[in-house]
N, C-alpha and C positions, 0 to 999 in steps of 0.2 A: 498443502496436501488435501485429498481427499477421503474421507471416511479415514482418515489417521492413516492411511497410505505415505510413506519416505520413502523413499527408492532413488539412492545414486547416482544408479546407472543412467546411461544417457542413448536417445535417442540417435541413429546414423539414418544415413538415405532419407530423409526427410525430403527435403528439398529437390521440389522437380521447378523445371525453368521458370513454371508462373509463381509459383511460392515467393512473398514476399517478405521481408526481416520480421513484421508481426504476426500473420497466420503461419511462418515456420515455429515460432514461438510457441503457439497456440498446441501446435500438432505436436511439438517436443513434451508439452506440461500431459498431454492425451495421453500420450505412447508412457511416459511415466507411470503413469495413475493405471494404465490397463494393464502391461507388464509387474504392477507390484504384487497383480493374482497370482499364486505361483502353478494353479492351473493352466493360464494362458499360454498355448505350447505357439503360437504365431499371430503376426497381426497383418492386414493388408490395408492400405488405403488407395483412392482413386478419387482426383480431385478435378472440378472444370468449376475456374474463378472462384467462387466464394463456396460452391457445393462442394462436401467433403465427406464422403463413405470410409467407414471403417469396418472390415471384418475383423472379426476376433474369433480367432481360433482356437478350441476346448477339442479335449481328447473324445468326450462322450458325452450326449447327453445327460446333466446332471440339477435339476431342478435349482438345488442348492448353490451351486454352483452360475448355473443361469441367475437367480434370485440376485445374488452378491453384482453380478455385474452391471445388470440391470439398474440397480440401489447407485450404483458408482457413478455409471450412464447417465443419470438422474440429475446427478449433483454435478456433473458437469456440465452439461444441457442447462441447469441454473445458472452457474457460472458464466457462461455466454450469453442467456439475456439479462444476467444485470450490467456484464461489461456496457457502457454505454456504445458504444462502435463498435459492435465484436466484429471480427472480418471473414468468419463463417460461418456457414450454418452444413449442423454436422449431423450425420444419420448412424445408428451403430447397428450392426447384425451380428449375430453369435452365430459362430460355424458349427455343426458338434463331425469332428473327423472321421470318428471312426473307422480308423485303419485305412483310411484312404489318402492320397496327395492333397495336401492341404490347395494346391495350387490347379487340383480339377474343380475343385470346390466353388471358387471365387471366379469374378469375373476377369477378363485378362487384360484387361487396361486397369488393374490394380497392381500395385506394387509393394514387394513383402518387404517390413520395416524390422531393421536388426535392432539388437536390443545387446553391448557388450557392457 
């Protein structure tokens, strides 16, 4: 876990055709760890080979809120350059909504990640 983040649930739609058994893995421990905010109302990702963008979707700009994910961001960002072979390299942006489609927001070759 991260920053004492546990979270059950499990990542679905991960896998898009180039995804392979270890960067699916990767993406499933992500989606974990950002889903354990219970701010985060959606998350998006868009992948080509080893680049991996993640939106993360908040209701509204909230300093606090930003701060904590940030702090998360960090320590997973660590996590990948101590792996000695990590198999991507990942970028995170915070969406803040604001009453709008989460899905004008983001770019559209990104794809929303459930969370049951």
């Amino acid at each position: 876990t991260v920053n004492g983040t546990s979270d059950s649930r499990y990542a679905e739609n991960i896998s898009k055709e180039t995804a392979d058994s270890v960067s699916d893995g990767w993406l499933r421990f992500i989606c974990r760890e950002i889903f354990g905010h219970p701010e985060v109302e959606q998350m998006f990702v868009s992948r080509e080979r080893e680049e991996v963008d993640c939106w993360i979707v908040i209701p509204k700009r909230d300093i606090a809120i930003v701060r904590s994910l940030v702090e998360q961001q960090q320590d997973i960002i660590r996590l990948f350059t101590a792996a000695p072979h990590s198999p991507l390299n990942i970028d995170f942006h915070i969406v803040y909504r604001e009453g709008r489609d989460a899905t004008d927001l983001v770019p559209s070759d990104a794809w929303p990640i459930r969370m049951d």
